[in-house]
Biopython code that builds the backbone (N, CA, C, O; Angstrom):
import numpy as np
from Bio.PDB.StructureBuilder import StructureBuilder

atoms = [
    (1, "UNK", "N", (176.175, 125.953, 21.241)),
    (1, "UNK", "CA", (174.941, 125.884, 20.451)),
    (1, "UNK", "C", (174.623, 127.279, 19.905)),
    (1, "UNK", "O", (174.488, 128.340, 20.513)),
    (2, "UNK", "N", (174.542, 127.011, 18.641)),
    (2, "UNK", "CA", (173.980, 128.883, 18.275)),
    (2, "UNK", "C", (172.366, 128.746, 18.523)),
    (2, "UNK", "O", (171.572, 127.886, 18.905)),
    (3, "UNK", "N", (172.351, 130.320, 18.007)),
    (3, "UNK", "CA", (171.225, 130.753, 18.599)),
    (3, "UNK", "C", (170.360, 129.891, 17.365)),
    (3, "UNK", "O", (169.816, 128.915, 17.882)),
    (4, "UNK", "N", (170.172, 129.954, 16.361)),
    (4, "UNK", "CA", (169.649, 129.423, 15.132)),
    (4, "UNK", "C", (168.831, 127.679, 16.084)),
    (4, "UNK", "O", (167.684, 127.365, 16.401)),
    (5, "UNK", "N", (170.118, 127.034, 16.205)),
    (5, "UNK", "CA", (170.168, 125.632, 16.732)),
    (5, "UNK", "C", (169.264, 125.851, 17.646)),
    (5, "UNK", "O", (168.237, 125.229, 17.375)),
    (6, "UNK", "N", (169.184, 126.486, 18.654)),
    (6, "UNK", "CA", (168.607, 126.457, 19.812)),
    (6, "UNK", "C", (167.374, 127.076, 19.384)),
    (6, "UNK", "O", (166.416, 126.380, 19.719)),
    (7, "UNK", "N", (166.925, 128.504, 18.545)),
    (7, "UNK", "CA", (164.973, 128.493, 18.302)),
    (7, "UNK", "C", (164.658, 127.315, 17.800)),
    (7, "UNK", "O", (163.616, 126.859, 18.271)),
    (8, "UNK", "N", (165.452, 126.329, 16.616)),
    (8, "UNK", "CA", (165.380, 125.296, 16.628)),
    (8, "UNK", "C", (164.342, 124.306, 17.401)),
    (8, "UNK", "O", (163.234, 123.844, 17.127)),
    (9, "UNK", "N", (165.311, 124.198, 18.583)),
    (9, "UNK", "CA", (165.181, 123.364, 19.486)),
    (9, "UNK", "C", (164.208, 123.507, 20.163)),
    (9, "UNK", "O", (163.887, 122.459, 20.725)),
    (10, "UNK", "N", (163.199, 124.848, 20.498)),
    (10, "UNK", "CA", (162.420, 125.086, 20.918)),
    (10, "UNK", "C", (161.272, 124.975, 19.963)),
    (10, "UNK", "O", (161.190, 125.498, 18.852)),
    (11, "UNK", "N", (160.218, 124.051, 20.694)),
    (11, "UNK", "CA", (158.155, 123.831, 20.174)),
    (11, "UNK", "C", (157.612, 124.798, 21.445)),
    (11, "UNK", "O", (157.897, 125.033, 22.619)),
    (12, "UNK", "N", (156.454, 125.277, 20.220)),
    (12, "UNK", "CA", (155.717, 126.101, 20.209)),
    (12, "UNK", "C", (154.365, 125.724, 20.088)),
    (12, "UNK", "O", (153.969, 125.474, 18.949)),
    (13, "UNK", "N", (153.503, 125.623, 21.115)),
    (13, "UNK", "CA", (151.923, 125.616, 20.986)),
    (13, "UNK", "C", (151.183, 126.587, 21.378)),
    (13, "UNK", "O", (151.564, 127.329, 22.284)),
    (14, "UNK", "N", (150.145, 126.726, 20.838)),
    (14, "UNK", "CA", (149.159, 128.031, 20.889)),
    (14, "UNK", "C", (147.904, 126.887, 20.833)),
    (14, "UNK", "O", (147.660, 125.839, 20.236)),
    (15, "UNK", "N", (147.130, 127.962, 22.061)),
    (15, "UNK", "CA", (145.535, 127.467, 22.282)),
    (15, "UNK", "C", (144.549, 128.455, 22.046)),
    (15, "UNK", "O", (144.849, 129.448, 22.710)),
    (16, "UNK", "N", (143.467, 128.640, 21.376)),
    (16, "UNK", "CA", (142.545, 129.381, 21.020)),
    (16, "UNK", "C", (141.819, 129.151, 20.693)),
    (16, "UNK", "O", (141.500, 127.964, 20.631)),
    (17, "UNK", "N", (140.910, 130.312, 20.175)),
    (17, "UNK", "CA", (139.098, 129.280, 20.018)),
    (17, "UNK", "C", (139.083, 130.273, 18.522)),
    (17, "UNK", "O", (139.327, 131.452, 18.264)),
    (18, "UNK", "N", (138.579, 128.861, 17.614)),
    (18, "UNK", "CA", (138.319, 129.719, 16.267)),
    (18, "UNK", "C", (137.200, 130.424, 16.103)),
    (18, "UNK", "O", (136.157, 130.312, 16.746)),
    (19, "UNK", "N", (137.498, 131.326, 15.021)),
    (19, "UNK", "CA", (136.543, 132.311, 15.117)),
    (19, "UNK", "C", (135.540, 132.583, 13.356)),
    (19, "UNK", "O", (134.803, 133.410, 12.819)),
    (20, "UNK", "N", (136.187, 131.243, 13.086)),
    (20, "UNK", "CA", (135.165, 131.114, 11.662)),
    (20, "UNK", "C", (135.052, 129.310, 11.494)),
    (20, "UNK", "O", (135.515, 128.500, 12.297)),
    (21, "UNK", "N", (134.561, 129.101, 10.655)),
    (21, "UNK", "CA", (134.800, 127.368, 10.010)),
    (21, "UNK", "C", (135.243, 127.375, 9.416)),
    (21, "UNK", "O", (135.053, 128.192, 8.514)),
    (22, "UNK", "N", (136.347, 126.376, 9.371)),
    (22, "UNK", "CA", (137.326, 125.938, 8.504)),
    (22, "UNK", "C", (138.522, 124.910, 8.065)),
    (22, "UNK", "O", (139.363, 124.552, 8.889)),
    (23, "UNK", "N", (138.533, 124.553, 6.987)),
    (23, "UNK", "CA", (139.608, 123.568, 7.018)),
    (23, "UNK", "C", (141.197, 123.710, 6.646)),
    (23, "UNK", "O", (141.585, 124.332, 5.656)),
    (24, "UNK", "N", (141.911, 123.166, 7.410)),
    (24, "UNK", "CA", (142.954, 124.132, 7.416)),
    (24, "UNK", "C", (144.123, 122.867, 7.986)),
    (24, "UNK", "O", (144.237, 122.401, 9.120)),
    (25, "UNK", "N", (145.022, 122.496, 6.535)),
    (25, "UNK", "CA", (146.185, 121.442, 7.366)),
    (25, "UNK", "C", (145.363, 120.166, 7.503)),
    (25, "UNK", "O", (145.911, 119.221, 8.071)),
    (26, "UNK", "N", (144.310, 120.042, 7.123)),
    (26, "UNK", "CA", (143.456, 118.322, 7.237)),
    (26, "UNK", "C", (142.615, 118.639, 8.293)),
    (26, "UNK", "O", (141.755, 117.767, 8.415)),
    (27, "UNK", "N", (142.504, 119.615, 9.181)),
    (27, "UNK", "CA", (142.120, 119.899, 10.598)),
    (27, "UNK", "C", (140.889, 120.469, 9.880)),
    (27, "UNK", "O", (141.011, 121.422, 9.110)),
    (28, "UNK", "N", (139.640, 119.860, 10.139)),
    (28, "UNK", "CA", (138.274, 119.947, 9.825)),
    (28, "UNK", "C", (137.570, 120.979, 11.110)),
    (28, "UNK", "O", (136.695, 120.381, 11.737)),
    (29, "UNK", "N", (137.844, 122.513, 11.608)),
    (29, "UNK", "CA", (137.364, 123.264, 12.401)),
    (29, "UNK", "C", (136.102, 124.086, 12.459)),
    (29, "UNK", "O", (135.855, 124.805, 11.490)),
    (30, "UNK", "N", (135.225, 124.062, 13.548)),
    (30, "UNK", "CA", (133.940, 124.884, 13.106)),
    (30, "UNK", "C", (134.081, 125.924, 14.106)),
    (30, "UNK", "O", (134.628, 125.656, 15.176)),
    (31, "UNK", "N", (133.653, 127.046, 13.868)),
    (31, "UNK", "CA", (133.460, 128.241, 14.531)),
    (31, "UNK", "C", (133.625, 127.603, 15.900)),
    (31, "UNK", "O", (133.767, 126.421, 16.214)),
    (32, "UNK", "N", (133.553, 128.989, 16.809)),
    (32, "UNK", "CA", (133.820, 128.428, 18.501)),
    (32, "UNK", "C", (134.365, 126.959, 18.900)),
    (32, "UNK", "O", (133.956, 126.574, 19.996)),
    (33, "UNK", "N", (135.181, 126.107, 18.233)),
    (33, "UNK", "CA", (135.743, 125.019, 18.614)),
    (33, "UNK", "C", (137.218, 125.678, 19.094)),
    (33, "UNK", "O", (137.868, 126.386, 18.325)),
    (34, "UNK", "N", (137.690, 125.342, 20.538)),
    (34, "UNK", "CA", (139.137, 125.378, 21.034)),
    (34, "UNK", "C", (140.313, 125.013, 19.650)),
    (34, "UNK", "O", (139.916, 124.081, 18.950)),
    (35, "UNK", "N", (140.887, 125.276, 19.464)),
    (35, "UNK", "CA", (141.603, 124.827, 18.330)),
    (35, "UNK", "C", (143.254, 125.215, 18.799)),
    (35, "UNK", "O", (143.682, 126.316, 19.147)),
    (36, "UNK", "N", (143.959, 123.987, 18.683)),
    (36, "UNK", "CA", (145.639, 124.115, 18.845)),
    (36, "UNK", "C", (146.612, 124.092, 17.336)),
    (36, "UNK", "O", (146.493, 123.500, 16.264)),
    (37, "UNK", "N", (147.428, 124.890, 17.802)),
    (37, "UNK", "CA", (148.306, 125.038, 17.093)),
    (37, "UNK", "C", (150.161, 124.510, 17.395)),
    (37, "UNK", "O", (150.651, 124.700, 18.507)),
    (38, "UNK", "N", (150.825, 123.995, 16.483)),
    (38, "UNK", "CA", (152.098, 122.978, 17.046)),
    (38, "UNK", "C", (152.787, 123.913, 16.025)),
    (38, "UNK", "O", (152.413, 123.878, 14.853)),
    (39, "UNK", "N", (154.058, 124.983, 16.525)),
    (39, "UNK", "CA", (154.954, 125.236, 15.661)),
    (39, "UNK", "C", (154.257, 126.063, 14.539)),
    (39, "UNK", "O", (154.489, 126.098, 13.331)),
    (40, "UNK", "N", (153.256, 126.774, 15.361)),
    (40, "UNK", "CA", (152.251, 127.901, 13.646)),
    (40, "UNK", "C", (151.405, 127.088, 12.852)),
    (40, "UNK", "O", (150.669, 127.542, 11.976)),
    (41, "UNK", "N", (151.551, 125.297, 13.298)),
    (41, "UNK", "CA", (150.615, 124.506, 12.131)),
    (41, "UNK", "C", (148.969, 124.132, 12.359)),
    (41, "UNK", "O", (148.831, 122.909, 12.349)),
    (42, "UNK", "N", (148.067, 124.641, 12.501)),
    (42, "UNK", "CA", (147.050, 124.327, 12.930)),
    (42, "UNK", "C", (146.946, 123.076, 13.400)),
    (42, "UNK", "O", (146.844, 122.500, 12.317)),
    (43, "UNK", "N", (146.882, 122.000, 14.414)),
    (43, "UNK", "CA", (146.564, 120.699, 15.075)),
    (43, "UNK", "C", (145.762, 119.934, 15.097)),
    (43, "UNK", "O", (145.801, 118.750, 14.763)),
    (44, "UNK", "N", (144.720, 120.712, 15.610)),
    (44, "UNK", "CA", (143.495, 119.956, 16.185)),
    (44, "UNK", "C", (142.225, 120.738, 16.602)),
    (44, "UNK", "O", (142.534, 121.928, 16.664)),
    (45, "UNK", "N", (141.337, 120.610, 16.814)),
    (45, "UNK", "CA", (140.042, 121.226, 17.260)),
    (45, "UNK", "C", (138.917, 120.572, 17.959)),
    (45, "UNK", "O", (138.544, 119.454, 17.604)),
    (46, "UNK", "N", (138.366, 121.195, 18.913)),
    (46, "UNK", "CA", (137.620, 119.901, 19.527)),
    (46, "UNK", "C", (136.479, 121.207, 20.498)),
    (46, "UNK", "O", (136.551, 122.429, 20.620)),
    (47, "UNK", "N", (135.679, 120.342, 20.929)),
    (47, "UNK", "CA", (135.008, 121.606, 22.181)),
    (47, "UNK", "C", (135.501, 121.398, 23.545)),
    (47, "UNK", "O", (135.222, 122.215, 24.423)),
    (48, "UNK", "N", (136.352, 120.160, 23.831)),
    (48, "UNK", "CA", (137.173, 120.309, 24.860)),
    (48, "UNK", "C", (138.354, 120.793, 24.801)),
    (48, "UNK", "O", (139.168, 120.336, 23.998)),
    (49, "UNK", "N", (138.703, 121.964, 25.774)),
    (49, "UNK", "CA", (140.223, 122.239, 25.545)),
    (49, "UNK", "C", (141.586, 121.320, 26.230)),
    (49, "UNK", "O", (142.782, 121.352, 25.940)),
    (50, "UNK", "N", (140.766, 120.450, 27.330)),
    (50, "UNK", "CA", (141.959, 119.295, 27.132)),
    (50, "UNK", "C", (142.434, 118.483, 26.417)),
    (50, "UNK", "O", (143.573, 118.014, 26.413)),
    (51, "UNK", "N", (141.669, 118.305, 25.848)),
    (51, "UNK", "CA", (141.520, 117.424, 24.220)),
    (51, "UNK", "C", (142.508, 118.407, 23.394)),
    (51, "UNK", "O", (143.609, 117.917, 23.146)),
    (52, "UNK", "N", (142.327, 119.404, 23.044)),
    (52, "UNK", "CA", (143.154, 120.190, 22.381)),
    (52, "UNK", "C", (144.391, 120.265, 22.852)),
    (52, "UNK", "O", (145.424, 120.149, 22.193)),
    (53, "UNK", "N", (144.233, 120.569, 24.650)),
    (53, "UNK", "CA", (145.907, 120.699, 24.834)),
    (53, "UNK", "C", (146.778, 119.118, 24.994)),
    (53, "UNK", "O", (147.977, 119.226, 25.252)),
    (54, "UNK", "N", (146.407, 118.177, 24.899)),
    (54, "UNK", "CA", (146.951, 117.106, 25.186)),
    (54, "UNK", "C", (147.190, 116.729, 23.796)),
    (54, "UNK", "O", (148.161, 115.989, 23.637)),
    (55, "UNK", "N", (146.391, 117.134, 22.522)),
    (55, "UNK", "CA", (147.096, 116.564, 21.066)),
    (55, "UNK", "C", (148.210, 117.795, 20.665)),
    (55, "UNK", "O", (149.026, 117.490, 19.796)),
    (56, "UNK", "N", (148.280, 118.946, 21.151)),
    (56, "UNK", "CA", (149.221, 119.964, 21.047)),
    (56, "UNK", "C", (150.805, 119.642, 21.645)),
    (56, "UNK", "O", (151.844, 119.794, 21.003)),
    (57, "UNK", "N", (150.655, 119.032, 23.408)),
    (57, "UNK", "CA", (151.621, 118.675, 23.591)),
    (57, "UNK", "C", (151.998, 117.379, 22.918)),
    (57, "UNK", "O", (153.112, 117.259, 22.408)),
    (58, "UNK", "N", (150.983, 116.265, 22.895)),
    (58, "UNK", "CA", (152.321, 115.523, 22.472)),
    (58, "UNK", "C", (152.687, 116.195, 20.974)),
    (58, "UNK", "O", (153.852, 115.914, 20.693)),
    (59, "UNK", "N", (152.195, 116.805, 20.184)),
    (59, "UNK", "CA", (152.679, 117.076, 18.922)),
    (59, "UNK", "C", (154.415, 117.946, 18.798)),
    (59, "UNK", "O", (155.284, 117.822, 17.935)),
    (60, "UNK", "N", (154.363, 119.161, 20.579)),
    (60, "UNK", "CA", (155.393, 119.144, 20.551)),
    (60, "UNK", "C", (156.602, 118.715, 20.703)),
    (60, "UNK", "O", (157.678, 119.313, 20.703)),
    (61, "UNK", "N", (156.207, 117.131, 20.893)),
    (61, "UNK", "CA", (157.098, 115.860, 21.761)),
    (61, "UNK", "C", (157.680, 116.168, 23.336)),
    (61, "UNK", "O", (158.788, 115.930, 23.818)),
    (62, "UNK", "N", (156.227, 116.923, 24.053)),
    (62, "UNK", "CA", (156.465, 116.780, 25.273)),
    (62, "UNK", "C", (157.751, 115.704, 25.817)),
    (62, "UNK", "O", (158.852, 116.115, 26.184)),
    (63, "UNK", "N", (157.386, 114.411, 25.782)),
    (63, "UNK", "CA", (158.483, 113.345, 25.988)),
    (63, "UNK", "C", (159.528, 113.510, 26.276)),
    (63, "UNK", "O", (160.201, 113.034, 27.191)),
    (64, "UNK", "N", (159.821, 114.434, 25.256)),
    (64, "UNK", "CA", (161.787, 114.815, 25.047)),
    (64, "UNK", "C", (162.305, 116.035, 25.523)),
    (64, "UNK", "O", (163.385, 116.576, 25.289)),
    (65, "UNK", "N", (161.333, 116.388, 26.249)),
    (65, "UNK", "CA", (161.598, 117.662, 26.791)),
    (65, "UNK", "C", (161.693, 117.861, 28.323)),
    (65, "UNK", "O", (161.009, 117.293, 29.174)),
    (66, "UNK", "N", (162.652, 118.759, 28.507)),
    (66, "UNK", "CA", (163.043, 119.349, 29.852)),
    (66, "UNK", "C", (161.808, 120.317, 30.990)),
    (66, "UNK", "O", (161.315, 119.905, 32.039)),
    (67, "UNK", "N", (161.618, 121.479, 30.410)),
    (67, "UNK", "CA", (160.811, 122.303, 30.338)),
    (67, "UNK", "C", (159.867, 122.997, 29.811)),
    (67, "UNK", "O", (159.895, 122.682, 28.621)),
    (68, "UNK", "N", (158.804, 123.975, 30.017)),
    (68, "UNK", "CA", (157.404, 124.225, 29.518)),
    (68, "UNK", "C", (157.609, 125.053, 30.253)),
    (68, "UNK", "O", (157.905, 124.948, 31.443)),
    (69, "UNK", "N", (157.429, 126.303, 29.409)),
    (69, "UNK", "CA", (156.639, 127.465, 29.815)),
    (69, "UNK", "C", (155.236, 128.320, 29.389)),
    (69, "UNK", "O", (155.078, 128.930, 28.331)),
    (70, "UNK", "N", (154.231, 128.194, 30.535)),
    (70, "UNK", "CA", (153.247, 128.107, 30.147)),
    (70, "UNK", "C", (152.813, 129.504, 30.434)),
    (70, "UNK", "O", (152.830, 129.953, 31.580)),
    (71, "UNK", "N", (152.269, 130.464, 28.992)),
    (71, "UNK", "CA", (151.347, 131.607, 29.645)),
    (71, "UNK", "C", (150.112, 131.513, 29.093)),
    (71, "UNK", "O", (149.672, 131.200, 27.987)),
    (72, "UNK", "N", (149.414, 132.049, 30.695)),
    (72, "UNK", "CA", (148.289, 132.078, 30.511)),
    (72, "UNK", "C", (147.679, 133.399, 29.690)),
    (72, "UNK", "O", (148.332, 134.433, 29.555)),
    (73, "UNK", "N", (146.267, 133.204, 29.136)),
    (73, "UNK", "CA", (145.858, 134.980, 28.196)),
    (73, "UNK", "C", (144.986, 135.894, 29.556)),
    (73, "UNK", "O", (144.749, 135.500, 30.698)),
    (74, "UNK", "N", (144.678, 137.117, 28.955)),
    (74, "UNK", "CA", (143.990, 138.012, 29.968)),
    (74, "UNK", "C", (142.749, 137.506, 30.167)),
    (74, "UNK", "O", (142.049, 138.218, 30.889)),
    (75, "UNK", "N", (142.213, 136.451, 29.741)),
    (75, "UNK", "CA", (140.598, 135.779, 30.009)),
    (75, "UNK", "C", (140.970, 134.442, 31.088)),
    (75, "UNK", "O", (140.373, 134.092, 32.106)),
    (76, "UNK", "N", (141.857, 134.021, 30.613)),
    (76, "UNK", "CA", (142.044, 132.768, 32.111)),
    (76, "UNK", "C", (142.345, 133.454, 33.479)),
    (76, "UNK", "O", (143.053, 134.449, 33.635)),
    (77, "UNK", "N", (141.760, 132.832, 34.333)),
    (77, "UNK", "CA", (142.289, 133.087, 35.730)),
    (77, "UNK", "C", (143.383, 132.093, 35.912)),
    (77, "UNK", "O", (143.653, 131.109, 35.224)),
    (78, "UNK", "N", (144.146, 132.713, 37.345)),
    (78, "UNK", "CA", (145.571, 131.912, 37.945)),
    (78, "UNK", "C", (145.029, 130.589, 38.121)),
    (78, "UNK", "O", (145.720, 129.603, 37.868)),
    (79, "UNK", "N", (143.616, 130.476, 38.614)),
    (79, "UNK", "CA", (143.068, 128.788, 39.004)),
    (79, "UNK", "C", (143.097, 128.231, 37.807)),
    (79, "UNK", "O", (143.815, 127.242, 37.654)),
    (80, "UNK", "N", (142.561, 128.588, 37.042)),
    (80, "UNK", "CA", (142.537, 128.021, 35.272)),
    (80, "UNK", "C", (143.667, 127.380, 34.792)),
    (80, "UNK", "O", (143.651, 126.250, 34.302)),
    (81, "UNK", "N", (144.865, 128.235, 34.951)),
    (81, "UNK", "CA", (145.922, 127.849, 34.487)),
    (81, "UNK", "C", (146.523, 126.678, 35.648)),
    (81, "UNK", "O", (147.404, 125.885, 35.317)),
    (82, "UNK", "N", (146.036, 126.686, 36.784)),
    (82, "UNK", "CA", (146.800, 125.757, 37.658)),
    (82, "UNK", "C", (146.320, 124.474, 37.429)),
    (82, "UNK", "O", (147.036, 123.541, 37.793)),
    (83, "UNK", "N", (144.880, 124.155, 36.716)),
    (83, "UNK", "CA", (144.438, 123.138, 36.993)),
    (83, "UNK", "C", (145.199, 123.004, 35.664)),
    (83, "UNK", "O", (145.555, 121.836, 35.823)),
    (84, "UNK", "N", (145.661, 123.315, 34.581)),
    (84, "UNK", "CA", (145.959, 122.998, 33.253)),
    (84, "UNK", "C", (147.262, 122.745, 33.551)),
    (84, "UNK", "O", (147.745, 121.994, 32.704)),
    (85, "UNK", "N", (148.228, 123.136, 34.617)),
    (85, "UNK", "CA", (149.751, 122.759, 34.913)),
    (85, "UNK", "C", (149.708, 121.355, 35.551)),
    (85, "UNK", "O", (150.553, 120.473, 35.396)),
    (86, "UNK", "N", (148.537, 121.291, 36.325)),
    (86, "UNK", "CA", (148.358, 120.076, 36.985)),
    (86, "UNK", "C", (148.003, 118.623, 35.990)),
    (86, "UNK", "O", (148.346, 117.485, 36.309)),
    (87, "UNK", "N", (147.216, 119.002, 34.695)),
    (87, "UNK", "CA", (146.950, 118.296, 33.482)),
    (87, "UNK", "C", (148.640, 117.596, 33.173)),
    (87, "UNK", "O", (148.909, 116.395, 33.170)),
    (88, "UNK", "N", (149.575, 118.705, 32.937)),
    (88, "UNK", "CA", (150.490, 118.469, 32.376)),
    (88, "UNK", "C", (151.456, 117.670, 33.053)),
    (88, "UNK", "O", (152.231, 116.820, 32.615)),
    (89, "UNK", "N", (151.265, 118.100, 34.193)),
    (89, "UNK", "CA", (152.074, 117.576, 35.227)),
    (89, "UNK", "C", (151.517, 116.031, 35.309)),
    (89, "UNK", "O", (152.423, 115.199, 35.302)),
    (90, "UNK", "N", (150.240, 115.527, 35.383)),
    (90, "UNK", "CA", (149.696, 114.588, 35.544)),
    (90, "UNK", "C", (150.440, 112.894, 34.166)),
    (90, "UNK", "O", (150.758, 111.705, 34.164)),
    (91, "UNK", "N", (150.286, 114.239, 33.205)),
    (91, "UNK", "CA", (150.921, 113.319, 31.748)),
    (91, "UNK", "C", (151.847, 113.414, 31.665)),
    (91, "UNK", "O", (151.990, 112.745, 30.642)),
    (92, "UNK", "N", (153.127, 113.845, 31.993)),
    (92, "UNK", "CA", (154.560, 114.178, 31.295)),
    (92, "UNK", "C", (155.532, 114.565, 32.932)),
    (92, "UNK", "O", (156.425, 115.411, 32.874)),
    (93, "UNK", "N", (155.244, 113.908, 34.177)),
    (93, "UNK", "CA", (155.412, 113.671, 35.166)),
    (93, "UNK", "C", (157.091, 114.442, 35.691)),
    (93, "UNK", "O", (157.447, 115.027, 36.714)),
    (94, "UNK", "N", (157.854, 114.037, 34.295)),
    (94, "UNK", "CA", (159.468, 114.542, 34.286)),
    (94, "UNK", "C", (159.630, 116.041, 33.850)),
    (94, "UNK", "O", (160.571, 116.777, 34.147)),
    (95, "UNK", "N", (158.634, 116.324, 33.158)),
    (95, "UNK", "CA", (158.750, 117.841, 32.980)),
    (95, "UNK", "C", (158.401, 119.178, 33.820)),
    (95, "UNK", "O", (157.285, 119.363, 34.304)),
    (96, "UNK", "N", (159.374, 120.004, 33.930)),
    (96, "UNK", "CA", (159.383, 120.908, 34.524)),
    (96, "UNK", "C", (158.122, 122.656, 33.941)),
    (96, "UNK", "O", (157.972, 123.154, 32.825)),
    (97, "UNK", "N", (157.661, 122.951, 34.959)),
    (97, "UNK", "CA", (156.922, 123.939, 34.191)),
    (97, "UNK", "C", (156.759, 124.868, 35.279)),
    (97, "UNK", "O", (156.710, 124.919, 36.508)),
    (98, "UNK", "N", (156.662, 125.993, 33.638)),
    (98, "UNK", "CA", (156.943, 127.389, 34.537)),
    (98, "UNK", "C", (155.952, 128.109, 33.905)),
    (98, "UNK", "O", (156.032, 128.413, 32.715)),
    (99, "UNK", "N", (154.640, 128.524, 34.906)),
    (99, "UNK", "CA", (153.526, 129.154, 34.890)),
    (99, "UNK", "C", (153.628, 130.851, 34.653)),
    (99, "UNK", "O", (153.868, 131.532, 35.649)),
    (100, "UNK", "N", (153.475, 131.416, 33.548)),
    (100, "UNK", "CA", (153.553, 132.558, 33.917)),
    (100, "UNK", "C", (152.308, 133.631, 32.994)),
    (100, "UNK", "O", (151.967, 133.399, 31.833)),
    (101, "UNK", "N", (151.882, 134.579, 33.683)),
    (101, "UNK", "CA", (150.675, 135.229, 33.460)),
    (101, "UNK", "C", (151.536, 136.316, 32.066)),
    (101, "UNK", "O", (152.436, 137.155, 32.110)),
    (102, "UNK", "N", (150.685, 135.738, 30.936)),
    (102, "UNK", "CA", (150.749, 136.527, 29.448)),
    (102, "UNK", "C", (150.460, 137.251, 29.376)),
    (102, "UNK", "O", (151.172, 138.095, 28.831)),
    (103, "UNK", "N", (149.487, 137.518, 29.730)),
    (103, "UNK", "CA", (148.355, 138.867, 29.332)),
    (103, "UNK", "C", (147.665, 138.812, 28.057)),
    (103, "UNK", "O", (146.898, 139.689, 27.658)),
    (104, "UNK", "N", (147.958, 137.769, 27.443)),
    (104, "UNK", "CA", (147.789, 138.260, 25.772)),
    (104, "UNK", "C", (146.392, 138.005, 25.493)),
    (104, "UNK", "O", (145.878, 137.037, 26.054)),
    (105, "UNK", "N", (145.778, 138.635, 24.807)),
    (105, "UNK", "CA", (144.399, 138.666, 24.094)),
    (105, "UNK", "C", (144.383, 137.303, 22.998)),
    (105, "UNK", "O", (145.217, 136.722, 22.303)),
    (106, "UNK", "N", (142.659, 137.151, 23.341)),
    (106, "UNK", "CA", (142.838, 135.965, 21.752)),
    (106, "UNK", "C", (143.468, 134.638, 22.390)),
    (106, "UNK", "O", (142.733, 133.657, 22.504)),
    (107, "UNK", "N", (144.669, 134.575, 22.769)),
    (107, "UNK", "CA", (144.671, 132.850, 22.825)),
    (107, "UNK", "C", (144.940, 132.712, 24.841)),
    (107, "UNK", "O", (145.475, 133.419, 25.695)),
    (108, "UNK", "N", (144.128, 131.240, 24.821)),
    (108, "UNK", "CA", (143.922, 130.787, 26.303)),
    (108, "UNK", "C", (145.557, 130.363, 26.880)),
    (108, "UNK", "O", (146.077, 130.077, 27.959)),
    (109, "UNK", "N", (145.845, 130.468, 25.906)),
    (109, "UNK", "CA", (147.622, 129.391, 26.480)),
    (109, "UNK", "C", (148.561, 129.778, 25.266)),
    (109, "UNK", "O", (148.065, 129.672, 24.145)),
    (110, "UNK", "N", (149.728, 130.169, 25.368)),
    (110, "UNK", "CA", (150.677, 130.052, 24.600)),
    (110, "UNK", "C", (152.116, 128.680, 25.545)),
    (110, "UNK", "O", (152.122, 128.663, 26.776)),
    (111, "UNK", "N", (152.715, 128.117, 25.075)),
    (111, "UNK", "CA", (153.793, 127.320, 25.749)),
    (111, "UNK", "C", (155.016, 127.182, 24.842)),
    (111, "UNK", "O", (154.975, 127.078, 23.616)),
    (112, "UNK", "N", (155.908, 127.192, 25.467)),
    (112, "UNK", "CA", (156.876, 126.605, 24.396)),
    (112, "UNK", "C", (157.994, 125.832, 25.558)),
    (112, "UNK", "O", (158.177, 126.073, 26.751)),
    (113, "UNK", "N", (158.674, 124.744, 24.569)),
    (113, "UNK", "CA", (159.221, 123.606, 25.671)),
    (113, "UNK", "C", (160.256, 124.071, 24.774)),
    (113, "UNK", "O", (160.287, 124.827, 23.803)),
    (114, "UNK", "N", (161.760, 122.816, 25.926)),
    (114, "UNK", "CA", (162.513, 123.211, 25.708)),
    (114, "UNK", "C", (163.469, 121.718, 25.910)),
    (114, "UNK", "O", (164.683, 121.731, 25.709)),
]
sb = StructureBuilder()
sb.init_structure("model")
sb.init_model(0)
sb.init_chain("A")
sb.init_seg("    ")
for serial, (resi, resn, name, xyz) in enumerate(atoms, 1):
    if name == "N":
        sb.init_residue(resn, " ", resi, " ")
    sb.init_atom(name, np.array(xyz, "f"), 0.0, 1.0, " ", f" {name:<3s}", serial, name[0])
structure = sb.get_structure()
């Protein structure tokens, strides 16, 4: 498999909270709404962030996938992120996931499956 094939093969979701209103991709977003992103494409928006992360994964076709690696940003705590592995774990039962602390500013979750 080249490398090409394989970034390919890998989805990409991002979780964050917007920081203006806007419409963007059909996705009707207002300021401070959680808002996901599938592959860089804006998703969904909601004031729940499970709501957000559950239309993110399936958008990345959780289903068909092996693994998830999940980082958390410098504003979540380790509990935060456990109860959100436990979400995933709860829906997509066959997938494997690997929790690991991001650090990153700005978004609550980055993941990408595999």
């Amino acid at each position: 498999v080249s490398m090409q094939t394989a970034a390919q093969q890998v989805a990409t979701g991002e979780i964050t909270r917007a920081t203006r209103s806007v419409t963007l991709d059909g996705v009707v977003v207002n300021e401070g709404e959680v808002i996901g992103l599938v592959n860089g494409r804006l998703s969904s928006a909601n004031l729940a962030l499970t709501a957000v992360l559950d239309d993110v994964l399936a958008g990345m076709g959780l289903e068909d996938r092996e693994i998830v690696s999940l980082y958390y940003g410098q504003d979540i705590t380790e509990a935060e992120a456990e109860e959100v592995v436990a979400h995933i774990e709860n829906a997509y039962p066959d997938v494997e996931i690997e929790l690991l602390p991001g650090g990153q500013p700005h978004y609550f979750y980055i993941l990408g499956a595999e």
